[in-house]
N, C-alpha and C positions, 0 to 999 in steps of 0.2 A: 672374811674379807668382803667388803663392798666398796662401790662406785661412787657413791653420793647422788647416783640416779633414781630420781624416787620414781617406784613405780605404780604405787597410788597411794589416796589418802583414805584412811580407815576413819571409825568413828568408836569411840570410847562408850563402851557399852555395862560395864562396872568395874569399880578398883574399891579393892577388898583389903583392907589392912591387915586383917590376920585370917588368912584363908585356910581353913585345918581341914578343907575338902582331899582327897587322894591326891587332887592335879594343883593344888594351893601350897605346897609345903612349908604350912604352918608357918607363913608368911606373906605378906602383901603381893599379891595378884592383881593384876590385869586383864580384861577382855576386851577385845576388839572386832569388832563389828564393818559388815560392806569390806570384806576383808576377798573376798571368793575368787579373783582376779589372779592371786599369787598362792595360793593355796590346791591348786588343781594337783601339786607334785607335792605338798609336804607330808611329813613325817615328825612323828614325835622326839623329839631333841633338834629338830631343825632350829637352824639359825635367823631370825628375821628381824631385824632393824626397826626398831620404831622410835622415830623423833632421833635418829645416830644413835640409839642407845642399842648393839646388839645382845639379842637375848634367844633364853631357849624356850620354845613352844612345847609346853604341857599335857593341852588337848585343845583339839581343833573340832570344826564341823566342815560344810563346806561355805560358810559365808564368813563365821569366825573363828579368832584362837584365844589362848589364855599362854600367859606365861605370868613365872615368878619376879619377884624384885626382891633384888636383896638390901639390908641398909647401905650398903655402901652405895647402890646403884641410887638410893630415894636421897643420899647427900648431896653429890656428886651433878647432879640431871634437874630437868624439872617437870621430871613423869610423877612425882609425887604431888602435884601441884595439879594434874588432871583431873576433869570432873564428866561425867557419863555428858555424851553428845559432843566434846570437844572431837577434832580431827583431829589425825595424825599423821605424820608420814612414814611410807613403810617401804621396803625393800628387802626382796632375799639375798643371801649370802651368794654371792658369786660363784657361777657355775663354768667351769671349764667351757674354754671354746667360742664363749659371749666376747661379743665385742665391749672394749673397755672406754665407756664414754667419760665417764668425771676424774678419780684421782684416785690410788690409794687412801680406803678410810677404813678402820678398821674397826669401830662402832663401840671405842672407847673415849665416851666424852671424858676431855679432859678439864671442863669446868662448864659455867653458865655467863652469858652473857646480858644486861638489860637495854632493850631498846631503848635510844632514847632518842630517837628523831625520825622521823619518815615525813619522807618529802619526794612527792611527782614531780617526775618530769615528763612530762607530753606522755608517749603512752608505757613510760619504766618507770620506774621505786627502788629511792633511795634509802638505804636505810645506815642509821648510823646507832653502834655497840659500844656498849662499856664494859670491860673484861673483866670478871670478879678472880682476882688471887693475878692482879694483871702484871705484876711484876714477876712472877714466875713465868708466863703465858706471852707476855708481848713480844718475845722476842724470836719467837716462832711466828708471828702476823708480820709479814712484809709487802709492800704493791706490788701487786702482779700474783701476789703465789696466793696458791688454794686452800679454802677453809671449809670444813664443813659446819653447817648451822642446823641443827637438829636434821641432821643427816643428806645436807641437801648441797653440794659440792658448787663451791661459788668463788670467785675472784675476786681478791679484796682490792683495794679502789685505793683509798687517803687512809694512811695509820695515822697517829698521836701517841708515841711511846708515855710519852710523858704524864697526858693527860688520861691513857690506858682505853683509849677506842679507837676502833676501826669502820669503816664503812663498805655496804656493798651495795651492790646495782644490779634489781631483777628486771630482765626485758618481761616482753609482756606472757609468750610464753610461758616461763616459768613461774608469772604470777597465778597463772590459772592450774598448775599443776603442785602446786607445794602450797604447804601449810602457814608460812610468814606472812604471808600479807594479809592476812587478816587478824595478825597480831597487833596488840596496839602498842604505845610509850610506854615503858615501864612495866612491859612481858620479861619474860627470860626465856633465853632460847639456849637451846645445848649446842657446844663448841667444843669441836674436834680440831686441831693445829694439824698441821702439816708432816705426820711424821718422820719425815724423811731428812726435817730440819733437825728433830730430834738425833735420830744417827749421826750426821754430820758433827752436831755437838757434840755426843758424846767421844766420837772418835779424833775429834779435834783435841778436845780437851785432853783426854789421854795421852795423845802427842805432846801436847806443851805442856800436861800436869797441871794444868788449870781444874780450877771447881765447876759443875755444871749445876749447884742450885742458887737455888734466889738468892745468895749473898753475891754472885758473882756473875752475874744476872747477862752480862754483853763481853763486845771485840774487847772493850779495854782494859779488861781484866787478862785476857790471851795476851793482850801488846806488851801490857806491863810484866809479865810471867818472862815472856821472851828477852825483855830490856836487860830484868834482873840477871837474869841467866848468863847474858854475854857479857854484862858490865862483870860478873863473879868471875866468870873462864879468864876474860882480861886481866884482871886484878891478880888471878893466881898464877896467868901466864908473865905479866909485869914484876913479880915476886921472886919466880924463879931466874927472871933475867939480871937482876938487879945483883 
């Protein structure tokens, strides 16, 4: 579990497509570098965040670590799309007793997002997303509620169901501490929803016997579930009066 607090940015020191080292298994690797900040306490299998994407640490030093990537992680993300020198942002797995500054995130991206607008305002950046697999995905993006974007716990602004993007707004602070803003139009960034929206859905839906995948995608499919239901009980209660 994490916070979407990032608590710094590393730098991309090699990714190895097929690492058949001890600590590679025999899979695509990662190292990450200027890492020494959050590493004072780890331990091999520890959990650490990079870009929201959580993963297990292999072998460490004290400046860097390595972890695995598996394909489902290189589909899913866009750590597969990293190149040696890019930043990152990192965060350990939440430690009992920390004070809990961003959101529930649990550092499974649940798709990729492409920038497609950034725009200043005096000293904040706006940024506006287009949600890939958005009709599964949007309807966990609402104003006001939190999202995480390559791990970094944010407030989203103006949705567009329709047209499948959202927008959000970094003050200046968290432009100097996270890895976005030096994204440009046409990046992709990892996107974590809210999951707490998820629960509600699914427990909703179990209520009324509604579907929770993309064929059935909003409220209106619940309303109309509900409508049918009591026009039926009517009809068979109208049947037996009759």
């Amino acid at each position: 579990m994490f916070t979407g607090i990032v608590e710094c940015m590393g730098k991309v020191v090699e990714f190895t497509k097929l690492d058949t080292s001890a600590t590679g298994g025999n899979g695509a690797s990662l190292t990450i570098a200027e890492a020494g900040s959050i590493l004072g306490d780890c331990h091999l299998g520890d959990s650490i965040a990079i870009n929201g994407t959580c993963l297990t640490v292999t072998e460490f030093t004290a400046d860097s670590f390595k972890v695995g990537l598996a394909p489902e992680t290189l589909s899913r993300t866009n750590l597969g799309a990293l190149q040696p020198g890019d930043r990152v942002n990192l965060e350990r797995a939440l430690a009992a007793g920390h004070r809990f500054g961003g959101h529930f995130v649990q550092g499974h991206v649940d798709t990729t997002a492409q920038i497609i607008e950034k725009t200043p305002d005096e000293n904040s950046l706006w940024l506006k997303m287009r949600v890939r697999d958005a009709r599964q995905f949007m309807r966990y993006i609402v104003p006001k509620g939190f999202i995480a974007i390559d791990g970094t716990s944010l407030t989203v602004c103006d949705v567009d169901d329709k047209d499948g993007w959202f927008s959000i707004m970094l003050i200046a602070y968290t432009q100097s501490h996270v890895v976005l803003p030096a994204k440009s139009e046409g990046d992709l960034v990892n996107i974590e929803v809210d999951m707490l929206g998820k629960y509600v859905e699914k427990v909703t839906a179990s209520i009324l016997g509604a579907s929770t995948d993309a064929s059935a995608p909003n409220a209106d499919s619940y309303v109309e579930t509900i409508v049918k239901r009591v026009l039926a009980s009517k009809k068979e209660t109208d049947g037996a009066t009759s």
